[in-house]
BATORPA-986472 format. One record per residue (C-alpha): residue in one letter; x, y negated, z. Coordinates in steps of 0.1 Angstrom, whole numbers, plus 5000, padded with zeros to 4 digits. Layout:
(pt 'a',(X,Y,Z))
...
***
This chain:
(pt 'x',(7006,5858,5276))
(pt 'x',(7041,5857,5284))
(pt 'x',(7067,5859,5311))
(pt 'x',(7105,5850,5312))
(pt 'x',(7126,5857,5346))
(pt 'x',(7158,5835,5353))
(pt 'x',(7179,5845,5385))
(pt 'x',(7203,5816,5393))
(pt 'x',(7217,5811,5430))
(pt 'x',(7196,5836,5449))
(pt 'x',(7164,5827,5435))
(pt 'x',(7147,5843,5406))
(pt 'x',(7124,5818,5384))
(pt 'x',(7094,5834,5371))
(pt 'x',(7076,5814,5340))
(pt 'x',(7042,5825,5332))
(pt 'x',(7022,5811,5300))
(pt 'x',(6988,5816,5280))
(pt 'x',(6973,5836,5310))
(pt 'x',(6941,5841,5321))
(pt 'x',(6939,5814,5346))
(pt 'x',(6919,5833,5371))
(pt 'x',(6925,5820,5407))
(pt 'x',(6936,5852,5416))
(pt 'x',(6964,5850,5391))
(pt 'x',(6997,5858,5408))
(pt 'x',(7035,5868,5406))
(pt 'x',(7053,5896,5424))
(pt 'x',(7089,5913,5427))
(pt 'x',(7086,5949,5430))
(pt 'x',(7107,5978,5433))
(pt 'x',(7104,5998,5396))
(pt 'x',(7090,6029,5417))
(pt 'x',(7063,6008,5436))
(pt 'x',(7024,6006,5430))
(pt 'x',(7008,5971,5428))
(pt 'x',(7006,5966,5470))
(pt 'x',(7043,5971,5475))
(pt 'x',(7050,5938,5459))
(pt 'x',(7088,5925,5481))
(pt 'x',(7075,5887,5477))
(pt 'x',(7048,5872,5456))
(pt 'x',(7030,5836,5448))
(pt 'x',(7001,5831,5435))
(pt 'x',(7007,5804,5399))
(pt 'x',(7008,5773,5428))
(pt 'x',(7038,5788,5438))
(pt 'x',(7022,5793,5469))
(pt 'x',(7008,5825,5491))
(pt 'x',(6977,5799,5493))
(pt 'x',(6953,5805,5468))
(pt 'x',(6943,5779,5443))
(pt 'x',(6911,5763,5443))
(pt 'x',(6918,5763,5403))
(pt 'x',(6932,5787,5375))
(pt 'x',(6963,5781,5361))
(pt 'x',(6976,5794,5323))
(pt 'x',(7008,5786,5329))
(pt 'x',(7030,5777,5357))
(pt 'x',(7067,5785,5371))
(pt 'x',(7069,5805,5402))
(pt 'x',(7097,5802,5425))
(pt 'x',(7109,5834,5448))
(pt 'x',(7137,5845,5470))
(pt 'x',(7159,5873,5448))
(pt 'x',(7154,5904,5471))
(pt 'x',(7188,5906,5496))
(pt 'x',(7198,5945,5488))
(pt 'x',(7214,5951,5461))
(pt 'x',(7194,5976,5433))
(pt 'x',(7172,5974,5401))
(pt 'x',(7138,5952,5405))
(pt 'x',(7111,5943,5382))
(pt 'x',(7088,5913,5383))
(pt 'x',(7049,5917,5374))
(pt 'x',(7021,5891,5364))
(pt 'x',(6989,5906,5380))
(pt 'x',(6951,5897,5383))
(pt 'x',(6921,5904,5396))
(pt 'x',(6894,5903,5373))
(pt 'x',(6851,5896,5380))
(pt 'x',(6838,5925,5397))
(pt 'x',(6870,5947,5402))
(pt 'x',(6885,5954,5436))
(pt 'x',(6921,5962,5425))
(pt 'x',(6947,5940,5408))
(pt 'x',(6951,5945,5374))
(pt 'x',(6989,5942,5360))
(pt 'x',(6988,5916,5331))
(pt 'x',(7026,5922,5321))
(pt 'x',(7054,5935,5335))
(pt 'x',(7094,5923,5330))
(pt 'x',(7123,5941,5319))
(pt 'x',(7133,5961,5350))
(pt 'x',(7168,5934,5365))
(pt 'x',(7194,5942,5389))
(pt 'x',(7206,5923,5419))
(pt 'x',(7246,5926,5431))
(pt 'x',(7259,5911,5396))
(pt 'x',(7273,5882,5394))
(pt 'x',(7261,5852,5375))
(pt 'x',(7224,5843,5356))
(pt 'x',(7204,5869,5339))
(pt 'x',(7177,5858,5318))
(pt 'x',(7150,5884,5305))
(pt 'x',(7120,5890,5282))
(pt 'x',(7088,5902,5289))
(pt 'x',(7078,5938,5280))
(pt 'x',(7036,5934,5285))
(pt 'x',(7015,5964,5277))
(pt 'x',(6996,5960,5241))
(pt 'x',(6968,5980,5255))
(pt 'x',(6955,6009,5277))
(pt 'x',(6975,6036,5282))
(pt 'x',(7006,6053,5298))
(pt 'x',(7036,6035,5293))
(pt 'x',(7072,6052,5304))
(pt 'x',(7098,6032,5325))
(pt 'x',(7135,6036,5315))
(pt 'x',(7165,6035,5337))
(pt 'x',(7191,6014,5321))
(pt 'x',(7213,6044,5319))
(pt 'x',(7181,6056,5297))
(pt 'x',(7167,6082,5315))
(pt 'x',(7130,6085,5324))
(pt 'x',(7122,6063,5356))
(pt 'x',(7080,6078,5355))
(pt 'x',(7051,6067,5337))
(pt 'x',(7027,6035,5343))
(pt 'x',(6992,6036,5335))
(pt 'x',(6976,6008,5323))
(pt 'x',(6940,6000,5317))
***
């Protein structure tokens, strides 16, 4: 699966493709330093805070670009069968806000289970995500 994040005019434009299309599926903005429930906004892949009565793969999810100015990261997350926590499916390149013009990103998803370090832009060691 991937992501791509474009910020243009206050809003950032999250594409999502080849995902699991659980109805559960959904999109967040979180601070680099949060755990999954401190999303900032979030949609589900209707672009809505309704749930879906269907899966989506793919889809493009709208949100508000957070108002204070810092370093932000979007996630795809999921809740599979029989689990009671969302599960992060991939996570972007961390993205500032307070720079002028468009920034367009990659995605950086996990390739498996494991601990996976977040770097500051400046390079230093932000902490360590689990996944899996």
């Amino acid at each position: 699966m991937t992501t791509s994040i474009n910020l243009s005019f206050g809003q950032l434009t999250i594409v999502v493709t080849d995902g699991p299309a659980g109805i559960r599926d959904w999109v967040g903005i979180f601070d680099p330093d949060a755990d999954n429930t401190q999303y900032l906004d979030w949609r589900y892949l209707n672009n809505r805070q309704t749930r879906p009565l269907n899966g989506l793969s793919s889809a493009t999810v709208i949100l508000p670009a957070p108002r204070a100015d810092g370093y932000y990261e979007a996630r795809f997350l999921t809740m599979p069968p029989g689990k009671t926590k969302f599960e992060v499916l991939a996570t972007s390149l961390m993205f500032s806000i307070g720079c002028p013009g468009t920034i367009s990103l990659t995605p950086s998803p996990p390739a498996g289970s494991g601990d996976y370090s977040l770097i500051k832009p400046d390079g230093s060691n932000w902490g360590v995500v689990r996944v899996g």
